[in-house]
C-alpha positions in Angstrom: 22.0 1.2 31.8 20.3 4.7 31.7 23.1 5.7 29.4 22.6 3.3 27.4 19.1 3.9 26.6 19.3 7.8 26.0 22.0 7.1 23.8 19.9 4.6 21.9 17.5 7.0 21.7 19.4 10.3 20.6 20.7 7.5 17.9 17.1 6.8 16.8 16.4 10.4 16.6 19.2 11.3 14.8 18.4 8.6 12.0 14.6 9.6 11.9 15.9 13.3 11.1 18.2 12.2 8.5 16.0 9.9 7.2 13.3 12.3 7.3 15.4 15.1 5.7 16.6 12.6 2.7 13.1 11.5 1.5 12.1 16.0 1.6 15.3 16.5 -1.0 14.2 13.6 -3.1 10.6 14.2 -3.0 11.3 18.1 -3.9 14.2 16.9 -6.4 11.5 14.9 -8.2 8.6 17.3 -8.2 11.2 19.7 -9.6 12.1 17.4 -12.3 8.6 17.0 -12.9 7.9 20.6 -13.6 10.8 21.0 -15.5 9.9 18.5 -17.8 6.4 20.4 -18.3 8.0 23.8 -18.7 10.1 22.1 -21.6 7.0 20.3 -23.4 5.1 23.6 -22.9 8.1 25.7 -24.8 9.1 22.2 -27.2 5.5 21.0 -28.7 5.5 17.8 -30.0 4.8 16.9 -33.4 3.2 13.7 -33.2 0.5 15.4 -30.9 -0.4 17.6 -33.3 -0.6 15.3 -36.1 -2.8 13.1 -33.9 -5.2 16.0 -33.3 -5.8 16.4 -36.9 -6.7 13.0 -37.8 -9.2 12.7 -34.5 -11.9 10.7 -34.8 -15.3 12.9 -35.5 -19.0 11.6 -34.9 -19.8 11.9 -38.5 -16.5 9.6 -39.2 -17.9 7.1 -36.7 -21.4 7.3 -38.0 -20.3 6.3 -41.6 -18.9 3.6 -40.4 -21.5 2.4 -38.2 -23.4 2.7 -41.6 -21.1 0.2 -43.6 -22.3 -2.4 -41.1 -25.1 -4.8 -42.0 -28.2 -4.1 -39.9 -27.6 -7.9 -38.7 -24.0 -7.3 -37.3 -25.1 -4.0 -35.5 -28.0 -6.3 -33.8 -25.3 -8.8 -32.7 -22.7 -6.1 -31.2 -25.8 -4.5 -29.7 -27.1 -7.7 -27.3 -23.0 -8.5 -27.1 -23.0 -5.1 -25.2 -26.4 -5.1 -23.4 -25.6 -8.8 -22.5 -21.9 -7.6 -21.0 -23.8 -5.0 -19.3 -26.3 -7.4 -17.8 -23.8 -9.7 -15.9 -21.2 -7.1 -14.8 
């Protein structure tokens, strides 16, 4: 009965360490992927992000159209927001 019980045991033991081990490789497989990918974006800009950059939004865009809106919509948008702020 004894034998039985180490040799459950070394069993166990032996499965935590593989178990253990397999989950390091991936976990280090996939962090090394991950920095990979970066080192490559880093050498390989994207266009699109560039393009997207330009054509940001600036405050002085957003102010002119803040002043295409009628003074009675801006009132209505503003107690929408102070009344969303008020019950959450």
């Amino acid at each position: 009965m004894q034998s039985h019980v180490a040799d459950a045991l070394v069993e166990a033991a032996n499965l935590l360490l593989v178990g253990m081990v397999v989950v390091f490789l991936f976990l280090s497989m996939l962090i090394g992927a991950i920095t990979l990918i970066a080192w490559i974006n880093k050498l390989f800009p994207d266009e699109t992000r560039n393009s997207a950059e330009r054509h940001a939004v600036t405050p002085q865009s957003t102010l002119s159209s803040s002043e295409n809106l009628s003074p009675k919509t801006l009132a209505v948008i503003s107690t929408a927001i102070f009344q969303h702020r008020q019950s959450h």
